[in-house]
DSSP file (Angstrom, degrees, kcal/mol; ACC not computed):
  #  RESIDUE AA STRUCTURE BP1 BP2  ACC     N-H-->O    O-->H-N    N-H-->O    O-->H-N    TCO  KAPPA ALPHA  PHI   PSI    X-CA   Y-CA   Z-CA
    1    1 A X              0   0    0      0, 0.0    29,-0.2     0, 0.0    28,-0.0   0.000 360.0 360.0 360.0 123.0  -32.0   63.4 -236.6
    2    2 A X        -     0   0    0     27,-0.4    29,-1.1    65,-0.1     2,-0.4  -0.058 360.0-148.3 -15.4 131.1  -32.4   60.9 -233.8
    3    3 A X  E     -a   31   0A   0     27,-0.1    65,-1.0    29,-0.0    66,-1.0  -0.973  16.2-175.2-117.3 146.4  -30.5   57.4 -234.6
    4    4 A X  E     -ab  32  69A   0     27,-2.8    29,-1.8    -2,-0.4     2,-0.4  -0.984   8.2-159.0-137.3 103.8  -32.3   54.3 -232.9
    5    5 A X  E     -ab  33  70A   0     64,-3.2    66,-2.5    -2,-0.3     2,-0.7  -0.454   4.4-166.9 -79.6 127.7  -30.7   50.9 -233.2
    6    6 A X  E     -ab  34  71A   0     27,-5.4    29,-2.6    -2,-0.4     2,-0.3  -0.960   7.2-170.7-122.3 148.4  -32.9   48.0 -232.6
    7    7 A X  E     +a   35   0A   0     64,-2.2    29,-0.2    -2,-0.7     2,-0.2  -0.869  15.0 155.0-111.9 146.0  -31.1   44.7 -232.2
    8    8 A X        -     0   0    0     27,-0.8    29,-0.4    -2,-0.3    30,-0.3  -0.773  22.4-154.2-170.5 153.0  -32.7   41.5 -232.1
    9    9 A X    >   +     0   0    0     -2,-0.2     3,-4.3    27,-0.2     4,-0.2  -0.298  55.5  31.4-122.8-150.8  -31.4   38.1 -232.9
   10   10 A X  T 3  S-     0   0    0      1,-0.2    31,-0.3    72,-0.2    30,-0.2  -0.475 130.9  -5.3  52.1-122.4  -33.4   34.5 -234.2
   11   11 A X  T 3  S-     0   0    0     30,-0.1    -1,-0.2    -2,-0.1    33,-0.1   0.331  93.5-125.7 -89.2   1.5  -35.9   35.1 -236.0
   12   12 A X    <>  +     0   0    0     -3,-4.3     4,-2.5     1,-0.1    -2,-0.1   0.673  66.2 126.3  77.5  -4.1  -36.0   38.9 -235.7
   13   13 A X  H  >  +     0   0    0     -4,-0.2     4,-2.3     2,-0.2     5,-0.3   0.969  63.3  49.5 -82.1 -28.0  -39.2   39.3 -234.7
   14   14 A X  H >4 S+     0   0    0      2,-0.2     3,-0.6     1,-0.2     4,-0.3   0.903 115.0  52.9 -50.3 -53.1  -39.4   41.1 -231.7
   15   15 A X  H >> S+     0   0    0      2,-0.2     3,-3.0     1,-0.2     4,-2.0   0.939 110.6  51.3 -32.9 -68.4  -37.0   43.7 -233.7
   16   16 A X  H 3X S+     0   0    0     -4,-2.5     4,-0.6     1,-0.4    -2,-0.2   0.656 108.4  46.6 -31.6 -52.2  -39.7   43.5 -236.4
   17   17 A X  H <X S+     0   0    0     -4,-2.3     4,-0.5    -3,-0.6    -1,-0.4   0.383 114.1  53.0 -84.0 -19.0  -42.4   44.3 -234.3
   18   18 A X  H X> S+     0   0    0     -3,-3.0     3,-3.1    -4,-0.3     4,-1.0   0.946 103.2  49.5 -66.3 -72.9  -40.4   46.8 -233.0
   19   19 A X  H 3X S+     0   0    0     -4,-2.0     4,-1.4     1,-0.2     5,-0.3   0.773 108.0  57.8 -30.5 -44.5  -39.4   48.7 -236.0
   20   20 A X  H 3< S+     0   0    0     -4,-0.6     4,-0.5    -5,-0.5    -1,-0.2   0.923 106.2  48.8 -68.0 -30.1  -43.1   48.8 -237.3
   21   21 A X  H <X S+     0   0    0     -3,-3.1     4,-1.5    -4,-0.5    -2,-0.2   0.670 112.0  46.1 -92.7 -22.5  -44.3   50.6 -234.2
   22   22 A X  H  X>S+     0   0    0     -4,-1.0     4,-1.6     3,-0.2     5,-0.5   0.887 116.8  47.4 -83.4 -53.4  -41.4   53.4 -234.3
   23   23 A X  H  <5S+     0   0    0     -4,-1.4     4,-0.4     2,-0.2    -2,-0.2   0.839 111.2  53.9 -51.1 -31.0  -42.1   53.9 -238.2
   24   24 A X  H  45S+     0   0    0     -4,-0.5    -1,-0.2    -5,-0.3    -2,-0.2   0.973 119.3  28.5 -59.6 -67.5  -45.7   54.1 -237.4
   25   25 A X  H  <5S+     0   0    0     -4,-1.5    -2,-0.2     1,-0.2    -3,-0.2   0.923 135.0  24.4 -85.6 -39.6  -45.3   56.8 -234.8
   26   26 A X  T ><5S-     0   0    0     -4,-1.6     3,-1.9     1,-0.2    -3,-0.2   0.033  81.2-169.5 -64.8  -0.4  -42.3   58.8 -235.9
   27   27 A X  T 3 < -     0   0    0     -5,-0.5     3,-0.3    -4,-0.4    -1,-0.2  -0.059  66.8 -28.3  40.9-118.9  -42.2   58.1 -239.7
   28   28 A X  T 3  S+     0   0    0      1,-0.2    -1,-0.2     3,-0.1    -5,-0.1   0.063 107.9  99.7-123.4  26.5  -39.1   59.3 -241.1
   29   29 A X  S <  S+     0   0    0     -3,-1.9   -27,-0.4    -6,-0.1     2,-0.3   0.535  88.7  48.1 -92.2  16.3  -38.4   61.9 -238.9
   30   30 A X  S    S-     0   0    0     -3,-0.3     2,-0.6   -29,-0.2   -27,-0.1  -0.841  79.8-123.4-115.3 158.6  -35.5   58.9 -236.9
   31   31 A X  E     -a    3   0A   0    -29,-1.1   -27,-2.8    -2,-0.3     2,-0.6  -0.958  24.3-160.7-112.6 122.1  -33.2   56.9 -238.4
   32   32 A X  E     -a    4   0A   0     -2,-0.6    19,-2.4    17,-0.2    20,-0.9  -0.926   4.2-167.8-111.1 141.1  -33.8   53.4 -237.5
   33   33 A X  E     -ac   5  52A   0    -29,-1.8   -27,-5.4    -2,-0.6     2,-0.4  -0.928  12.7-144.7-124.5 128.3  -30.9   51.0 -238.0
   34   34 A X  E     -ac   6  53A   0     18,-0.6    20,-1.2    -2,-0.5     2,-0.4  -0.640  19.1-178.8 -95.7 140.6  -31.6   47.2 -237.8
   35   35 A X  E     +ac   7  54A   0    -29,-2.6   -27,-0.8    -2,-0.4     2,-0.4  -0.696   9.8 177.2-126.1  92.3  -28.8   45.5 -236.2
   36   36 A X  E     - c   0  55A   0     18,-2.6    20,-0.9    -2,-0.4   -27,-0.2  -0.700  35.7-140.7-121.2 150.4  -29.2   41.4 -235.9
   37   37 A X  S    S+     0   0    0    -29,-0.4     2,-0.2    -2,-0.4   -28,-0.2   0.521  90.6  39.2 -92.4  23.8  -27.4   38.9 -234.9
   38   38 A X  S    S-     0   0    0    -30,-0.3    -2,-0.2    18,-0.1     4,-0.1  -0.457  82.2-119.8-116.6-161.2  -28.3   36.7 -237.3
   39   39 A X  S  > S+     0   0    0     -2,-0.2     4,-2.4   -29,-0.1    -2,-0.1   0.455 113.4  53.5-100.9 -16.2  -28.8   37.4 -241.1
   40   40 A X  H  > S+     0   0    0      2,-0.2     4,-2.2   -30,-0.2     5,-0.3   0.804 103.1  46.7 -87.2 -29.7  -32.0   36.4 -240.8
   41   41 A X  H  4 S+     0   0    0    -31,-0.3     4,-0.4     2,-0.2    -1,-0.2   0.662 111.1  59.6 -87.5 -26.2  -33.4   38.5 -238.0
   42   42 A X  H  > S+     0   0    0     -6,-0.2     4,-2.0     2,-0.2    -2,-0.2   0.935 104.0  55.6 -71.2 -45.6  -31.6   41.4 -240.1
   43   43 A X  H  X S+     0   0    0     -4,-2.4     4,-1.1     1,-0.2    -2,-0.2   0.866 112.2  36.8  -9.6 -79.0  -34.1   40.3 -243.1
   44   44 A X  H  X S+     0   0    0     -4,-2.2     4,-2.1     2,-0.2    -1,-0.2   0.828 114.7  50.7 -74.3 -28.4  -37.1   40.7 -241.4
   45   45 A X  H  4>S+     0   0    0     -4,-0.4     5,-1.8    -5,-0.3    -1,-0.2   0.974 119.4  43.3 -71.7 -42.5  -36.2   43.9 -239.2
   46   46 A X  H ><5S+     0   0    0     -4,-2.0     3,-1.2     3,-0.2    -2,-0.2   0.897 109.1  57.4 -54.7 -56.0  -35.0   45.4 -243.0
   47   47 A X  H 3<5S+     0   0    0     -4,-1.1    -2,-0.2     1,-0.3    -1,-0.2   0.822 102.8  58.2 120.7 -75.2  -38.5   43.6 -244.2
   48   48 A X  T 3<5S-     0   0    0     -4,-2.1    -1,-0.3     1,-0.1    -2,-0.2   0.315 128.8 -94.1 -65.5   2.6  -40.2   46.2 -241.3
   49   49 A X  T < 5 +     0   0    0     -3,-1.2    -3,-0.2     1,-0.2    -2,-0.2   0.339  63.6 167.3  86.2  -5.7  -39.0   49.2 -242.9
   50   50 A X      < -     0   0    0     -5,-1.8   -17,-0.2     1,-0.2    -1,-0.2   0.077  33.3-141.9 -37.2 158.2  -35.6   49.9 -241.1
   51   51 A X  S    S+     0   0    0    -19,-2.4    -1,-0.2    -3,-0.1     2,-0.2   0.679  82.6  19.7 -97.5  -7.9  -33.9   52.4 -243.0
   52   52 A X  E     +c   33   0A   0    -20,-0.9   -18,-0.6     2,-0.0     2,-0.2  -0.534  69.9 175.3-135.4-165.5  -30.5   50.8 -242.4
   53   53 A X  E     +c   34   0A   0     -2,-0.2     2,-0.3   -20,-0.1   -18,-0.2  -0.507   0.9 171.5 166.6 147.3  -29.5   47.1 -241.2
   54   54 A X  E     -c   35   0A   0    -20,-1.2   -18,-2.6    -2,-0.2     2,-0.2  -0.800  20.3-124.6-151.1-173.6  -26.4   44.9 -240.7
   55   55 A X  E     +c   36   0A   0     -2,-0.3     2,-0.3   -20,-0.2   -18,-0.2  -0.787  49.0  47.7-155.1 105.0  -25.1   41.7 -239.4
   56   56 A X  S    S-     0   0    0    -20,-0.9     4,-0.3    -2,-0.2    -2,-0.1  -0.943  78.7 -93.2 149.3 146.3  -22.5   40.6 -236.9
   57   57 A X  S   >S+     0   0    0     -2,-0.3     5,-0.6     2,-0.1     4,-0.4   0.823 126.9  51.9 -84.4 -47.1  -21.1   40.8 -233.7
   58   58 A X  T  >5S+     0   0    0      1,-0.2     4,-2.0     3,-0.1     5,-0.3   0.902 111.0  52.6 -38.9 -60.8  -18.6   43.5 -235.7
   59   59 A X  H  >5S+     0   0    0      2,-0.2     4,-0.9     3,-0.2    -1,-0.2   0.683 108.8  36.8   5.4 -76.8  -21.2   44.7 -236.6
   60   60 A X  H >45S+     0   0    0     -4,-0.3     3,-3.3     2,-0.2     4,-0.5   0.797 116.2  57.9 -79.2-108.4  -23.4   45.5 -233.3
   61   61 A X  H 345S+     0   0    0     -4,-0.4    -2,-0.2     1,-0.4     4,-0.2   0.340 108.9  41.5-101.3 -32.5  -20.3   46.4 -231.5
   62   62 A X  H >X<S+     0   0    0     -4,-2.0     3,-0.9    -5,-0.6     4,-0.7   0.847 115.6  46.5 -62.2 -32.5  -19.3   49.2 -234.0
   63   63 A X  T << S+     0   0    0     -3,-3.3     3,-0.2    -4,-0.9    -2,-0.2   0.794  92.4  73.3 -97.7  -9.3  -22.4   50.7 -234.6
   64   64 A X  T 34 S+     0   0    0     -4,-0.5    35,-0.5     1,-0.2    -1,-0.2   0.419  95.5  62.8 -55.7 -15.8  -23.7   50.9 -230.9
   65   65 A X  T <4 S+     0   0    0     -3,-0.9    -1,-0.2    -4,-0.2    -2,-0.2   0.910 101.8  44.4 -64.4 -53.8  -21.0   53.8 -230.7
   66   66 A X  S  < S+     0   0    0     -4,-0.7     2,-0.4    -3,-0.2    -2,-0.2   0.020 101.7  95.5 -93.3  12.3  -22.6   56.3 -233.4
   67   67 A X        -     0   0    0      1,-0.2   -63,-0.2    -3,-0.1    32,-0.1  -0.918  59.6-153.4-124.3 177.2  -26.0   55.9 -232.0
   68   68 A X  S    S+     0   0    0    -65,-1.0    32,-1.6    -2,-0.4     2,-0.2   0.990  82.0  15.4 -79.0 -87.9  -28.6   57.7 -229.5
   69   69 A X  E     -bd   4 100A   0    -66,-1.0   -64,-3.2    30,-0.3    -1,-0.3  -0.752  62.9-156.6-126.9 143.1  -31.0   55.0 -228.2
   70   70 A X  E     -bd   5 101A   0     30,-2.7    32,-2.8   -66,-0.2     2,-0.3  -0.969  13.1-171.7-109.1 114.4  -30.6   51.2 -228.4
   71   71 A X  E     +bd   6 102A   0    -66,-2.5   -64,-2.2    -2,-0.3     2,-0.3  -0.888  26.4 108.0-130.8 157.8  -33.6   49.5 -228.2
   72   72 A X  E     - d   0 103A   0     30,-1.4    32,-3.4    -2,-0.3     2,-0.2  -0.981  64.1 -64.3 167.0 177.2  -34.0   45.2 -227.8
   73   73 A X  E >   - d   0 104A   0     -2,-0.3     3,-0.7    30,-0.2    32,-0.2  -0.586  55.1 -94.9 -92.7 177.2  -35.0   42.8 -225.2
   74   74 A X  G >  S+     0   0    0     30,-2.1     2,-2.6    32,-0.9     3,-2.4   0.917 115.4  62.3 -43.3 -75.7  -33.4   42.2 -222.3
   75   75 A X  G 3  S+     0   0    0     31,-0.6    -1,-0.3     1,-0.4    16,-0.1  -0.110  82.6  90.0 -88.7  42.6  -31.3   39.5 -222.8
   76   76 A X  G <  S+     0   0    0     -2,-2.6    -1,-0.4    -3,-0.7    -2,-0.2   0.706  98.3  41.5 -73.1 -48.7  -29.1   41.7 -225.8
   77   77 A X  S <  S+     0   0    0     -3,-2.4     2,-0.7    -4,-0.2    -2,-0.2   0.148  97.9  94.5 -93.2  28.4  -27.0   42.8 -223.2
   78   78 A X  S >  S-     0   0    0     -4,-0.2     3,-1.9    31,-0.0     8,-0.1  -0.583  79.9-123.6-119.1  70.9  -27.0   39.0 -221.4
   79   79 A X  T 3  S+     0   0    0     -2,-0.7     9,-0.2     1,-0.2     8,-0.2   0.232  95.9  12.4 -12.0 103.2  -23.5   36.9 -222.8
   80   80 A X  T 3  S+     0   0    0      6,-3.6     3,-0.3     7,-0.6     4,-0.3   0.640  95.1 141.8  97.9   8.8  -24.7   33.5 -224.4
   81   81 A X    X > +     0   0    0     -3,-1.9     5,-1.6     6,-0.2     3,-0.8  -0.285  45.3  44.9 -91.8-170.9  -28.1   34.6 -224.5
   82   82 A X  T 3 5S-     0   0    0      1,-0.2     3,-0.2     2,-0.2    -1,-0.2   0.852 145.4 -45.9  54.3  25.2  -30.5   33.6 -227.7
   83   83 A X  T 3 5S-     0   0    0     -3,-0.3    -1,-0.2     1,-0.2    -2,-0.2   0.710 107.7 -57.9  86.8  17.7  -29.5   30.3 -228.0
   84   84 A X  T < 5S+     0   0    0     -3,-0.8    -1,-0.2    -4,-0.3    -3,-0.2   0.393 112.2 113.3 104.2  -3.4  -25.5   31.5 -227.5
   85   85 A X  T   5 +     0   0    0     -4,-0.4     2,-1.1    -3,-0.2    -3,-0.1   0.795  62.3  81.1 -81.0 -15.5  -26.0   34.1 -231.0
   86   86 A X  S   <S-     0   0    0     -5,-1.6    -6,-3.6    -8,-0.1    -5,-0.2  -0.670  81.1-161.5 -89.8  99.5  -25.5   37.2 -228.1
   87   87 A X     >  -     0   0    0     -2,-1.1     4,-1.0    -8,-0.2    -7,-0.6   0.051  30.7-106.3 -73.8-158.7  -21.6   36.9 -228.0
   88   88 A X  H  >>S+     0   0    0     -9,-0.2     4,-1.9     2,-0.2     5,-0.6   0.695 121.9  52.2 -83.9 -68.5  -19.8   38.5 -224.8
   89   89 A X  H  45S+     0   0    0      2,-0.2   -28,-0.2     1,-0.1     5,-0.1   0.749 107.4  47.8 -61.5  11.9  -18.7   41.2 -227.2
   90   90 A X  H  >5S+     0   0    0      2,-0.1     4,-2.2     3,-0.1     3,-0.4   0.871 110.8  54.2 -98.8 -76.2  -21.8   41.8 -228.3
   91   91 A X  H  X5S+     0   0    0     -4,-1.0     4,-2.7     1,-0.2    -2,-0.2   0.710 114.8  32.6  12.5 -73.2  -23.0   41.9 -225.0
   92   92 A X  H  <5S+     0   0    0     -4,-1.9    -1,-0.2     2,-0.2     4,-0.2   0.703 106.9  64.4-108.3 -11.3  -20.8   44.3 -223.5
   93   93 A X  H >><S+     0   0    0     -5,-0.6     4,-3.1    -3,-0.4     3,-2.3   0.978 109.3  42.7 -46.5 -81.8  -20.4   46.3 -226.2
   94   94 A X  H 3< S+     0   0    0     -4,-2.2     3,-0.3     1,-0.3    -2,-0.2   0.869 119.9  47.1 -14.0 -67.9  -24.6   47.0 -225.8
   95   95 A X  T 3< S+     0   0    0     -4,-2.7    -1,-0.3     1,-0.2    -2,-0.2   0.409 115.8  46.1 -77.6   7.5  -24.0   47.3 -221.8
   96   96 A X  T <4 S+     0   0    0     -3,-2.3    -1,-0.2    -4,-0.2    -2,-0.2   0.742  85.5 105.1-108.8 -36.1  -21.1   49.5 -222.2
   97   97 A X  S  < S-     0   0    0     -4,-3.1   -32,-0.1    -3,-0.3     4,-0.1   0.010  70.0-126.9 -69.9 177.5  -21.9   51.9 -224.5
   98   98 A X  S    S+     0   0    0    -33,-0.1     3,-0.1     2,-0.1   -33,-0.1   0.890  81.5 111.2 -69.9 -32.5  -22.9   55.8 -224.1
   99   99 A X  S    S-     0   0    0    -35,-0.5   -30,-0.3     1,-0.2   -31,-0.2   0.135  80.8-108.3  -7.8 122.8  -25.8   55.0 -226.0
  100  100 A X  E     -d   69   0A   0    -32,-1.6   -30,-2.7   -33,-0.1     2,-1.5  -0.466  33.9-157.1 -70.9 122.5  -29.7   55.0 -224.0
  101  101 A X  E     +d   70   0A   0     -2,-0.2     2,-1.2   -32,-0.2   -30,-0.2  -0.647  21.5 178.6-104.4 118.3  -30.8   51.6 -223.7
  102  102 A X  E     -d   71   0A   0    -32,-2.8   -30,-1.4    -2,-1.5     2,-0.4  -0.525  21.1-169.6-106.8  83.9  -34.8   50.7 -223.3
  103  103 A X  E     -d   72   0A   0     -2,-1.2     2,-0.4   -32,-0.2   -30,-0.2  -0.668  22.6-124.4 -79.1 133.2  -34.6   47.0 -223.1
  104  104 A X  E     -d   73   0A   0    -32,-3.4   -30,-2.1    -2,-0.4     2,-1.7  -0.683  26.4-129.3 -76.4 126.3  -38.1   44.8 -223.3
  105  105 A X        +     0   0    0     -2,-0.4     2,-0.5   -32,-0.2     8,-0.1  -0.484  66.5 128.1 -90.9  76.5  -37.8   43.1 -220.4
  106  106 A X        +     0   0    0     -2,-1.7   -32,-0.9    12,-0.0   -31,-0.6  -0.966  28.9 172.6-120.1 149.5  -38.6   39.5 -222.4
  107  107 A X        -     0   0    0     -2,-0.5     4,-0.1   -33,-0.1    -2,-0.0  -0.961  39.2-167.2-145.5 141.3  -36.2   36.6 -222.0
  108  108 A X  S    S+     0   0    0     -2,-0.3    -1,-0.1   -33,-0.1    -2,-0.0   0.300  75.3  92.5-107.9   3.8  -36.3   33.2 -223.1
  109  109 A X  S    S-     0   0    0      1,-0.1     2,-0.5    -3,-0.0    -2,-0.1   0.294 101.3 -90.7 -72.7-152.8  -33.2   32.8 -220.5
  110  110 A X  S    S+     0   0    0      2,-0.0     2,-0.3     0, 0.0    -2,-0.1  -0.733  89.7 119.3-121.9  82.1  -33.3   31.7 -216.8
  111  111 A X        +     0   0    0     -2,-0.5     2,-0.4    -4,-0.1    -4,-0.1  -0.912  32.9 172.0-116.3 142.9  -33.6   35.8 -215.7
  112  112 A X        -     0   0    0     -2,-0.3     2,-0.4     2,-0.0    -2,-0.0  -0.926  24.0-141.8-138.0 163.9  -36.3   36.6 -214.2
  113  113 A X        -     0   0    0     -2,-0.4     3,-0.1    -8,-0.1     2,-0.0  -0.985  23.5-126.6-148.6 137.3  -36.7   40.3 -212.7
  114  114 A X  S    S+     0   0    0     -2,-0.4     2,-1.2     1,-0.2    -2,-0.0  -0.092  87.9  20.7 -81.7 149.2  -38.3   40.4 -209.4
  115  115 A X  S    S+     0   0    0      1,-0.2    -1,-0.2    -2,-0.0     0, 0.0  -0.488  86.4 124.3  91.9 -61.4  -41.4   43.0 -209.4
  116  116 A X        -     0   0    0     -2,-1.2     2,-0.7     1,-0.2    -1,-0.2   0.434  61.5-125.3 -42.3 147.6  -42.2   43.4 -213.1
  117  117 A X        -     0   0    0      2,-0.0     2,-0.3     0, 0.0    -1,-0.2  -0.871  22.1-131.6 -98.2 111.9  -45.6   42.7 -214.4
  118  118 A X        +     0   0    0     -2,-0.7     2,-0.3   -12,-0.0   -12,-0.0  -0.579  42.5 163.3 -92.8 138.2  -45.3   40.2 -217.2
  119  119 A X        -     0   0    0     -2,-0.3     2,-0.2     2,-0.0     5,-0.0  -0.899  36.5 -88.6-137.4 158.8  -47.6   41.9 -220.5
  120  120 A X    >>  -     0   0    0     -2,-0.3     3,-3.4     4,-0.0     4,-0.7  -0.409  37.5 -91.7 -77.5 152.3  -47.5   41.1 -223.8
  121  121 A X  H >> S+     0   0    0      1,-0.3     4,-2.2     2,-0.2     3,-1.8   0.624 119.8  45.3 -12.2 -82.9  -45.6   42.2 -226.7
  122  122 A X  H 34 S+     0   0    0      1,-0.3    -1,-0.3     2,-0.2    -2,-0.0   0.387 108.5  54.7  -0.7 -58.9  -47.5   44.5 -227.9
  123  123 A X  H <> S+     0   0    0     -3,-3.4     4,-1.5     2,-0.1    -1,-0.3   0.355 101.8  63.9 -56.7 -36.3  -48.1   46.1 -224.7
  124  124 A X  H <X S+     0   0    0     -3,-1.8     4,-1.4    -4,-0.7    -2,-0.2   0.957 106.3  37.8 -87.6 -87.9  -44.5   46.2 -224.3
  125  125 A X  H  X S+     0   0    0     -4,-2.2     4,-0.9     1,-0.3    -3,-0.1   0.596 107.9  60.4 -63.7  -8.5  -43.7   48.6 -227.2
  126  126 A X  H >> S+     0   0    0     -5,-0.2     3,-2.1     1,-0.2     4,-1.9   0.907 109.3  41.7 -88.9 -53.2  -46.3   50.5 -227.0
  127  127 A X  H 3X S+     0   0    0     -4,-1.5     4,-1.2     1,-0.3    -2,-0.2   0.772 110.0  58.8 -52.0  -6.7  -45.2   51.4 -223.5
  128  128 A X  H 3X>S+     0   0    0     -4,-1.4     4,-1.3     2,-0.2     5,-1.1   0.862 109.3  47.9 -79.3 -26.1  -41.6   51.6 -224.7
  129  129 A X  I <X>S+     0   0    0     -3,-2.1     5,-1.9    -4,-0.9     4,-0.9   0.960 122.6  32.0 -62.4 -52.0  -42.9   54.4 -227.4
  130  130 A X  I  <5S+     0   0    0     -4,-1.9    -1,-0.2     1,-0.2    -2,-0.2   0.523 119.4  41.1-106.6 -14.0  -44.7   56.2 -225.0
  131  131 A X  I  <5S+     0   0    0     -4,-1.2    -1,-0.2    -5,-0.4    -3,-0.1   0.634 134.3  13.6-115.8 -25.7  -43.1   56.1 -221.6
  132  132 A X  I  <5S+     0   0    0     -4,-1.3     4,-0.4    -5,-0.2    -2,-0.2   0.753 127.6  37.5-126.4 -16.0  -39.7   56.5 -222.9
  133  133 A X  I  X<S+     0   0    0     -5,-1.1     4,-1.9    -4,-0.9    -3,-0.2   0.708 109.2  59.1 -93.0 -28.5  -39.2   57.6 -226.7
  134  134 A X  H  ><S+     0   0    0     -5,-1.9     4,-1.7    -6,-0.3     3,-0.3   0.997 111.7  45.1 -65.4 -54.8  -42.2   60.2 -227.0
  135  135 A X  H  > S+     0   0    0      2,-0.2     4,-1.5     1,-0.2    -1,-0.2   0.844 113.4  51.6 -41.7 -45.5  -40.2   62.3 -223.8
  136  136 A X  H  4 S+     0   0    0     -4,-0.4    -1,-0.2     1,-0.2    -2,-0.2   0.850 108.1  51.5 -76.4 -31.7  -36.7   61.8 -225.6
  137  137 A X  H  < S+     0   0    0     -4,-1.9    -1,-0.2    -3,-0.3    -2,-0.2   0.925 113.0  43.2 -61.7 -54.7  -38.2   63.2 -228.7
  138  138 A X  H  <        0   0    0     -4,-1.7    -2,-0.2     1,-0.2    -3,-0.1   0.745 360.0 360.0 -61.2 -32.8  -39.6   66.4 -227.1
  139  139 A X     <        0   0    0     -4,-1.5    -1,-0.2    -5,-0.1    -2,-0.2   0.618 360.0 360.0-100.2 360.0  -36.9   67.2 -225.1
């Protein structure tokens, strides 16, 4: 069985909204494990149906070993980002591991990446399902 970490810190929604769209299309045939860096952001991603969930930069940086795909916005693998709750080991843990990352390219930081077509949420995941998770499943 597939494991798929979603990370997300604050208020956890973007995780949330993640987590609903992977349960939706792949039911229980993945393990999704919510991983936040708050307690609160773990809540609601737990709240969405993950099947697993923790809390912590320990946390994140241990369990980013043992899984397949890592999925999050951008600025999870971006030191200090999320209002400083993305630690540098949290951070490089994310960017370091063997792990597949598909990052939503949203950021509330000052990143911008040059080309990209800014779409909404929504939009977002569904193209994350389908352009990168549906392929990874088949093959």
């Amino acid at each position: 069985m597939k494991r798929i970490c979603v990370i997300d810190g604050q208020g956890g929604g973007i995780g949330s909204a993640i987590i609903k769209k992977l349960k939706e299309t792949f039911e229980e045939s993945v393990e999704i494990i919510a991983l936040g860096t708050n307690a609160i952001a773990t809540s609601q991603m737990l709240k969405a149906r993950a099947n697993r969930g923790a809390t912590g930069e320990n946390a994140i940086v241990q369990t980013v070993q043992r899984v397949d795909v890592i999925v999050g916005p951008l600025s999870i693998v971006l030191a200090h980002a999320m209002m400083g709750e993305v630690s540098p080991g949290i951070a490089a843990a994310i960017a370091g591991c063997s792990a597949r990352k598909i990052l939503i390219p949203l950021s509330q930081e000052n990143v911008d990446i040059a080309g990209l077509t800014p779409m909404p949420l929504p939009r977002l995941i569904d193209a994350l399902i389908v352009q990168h998770l549906t392929v990874t499943e088949k093959t």
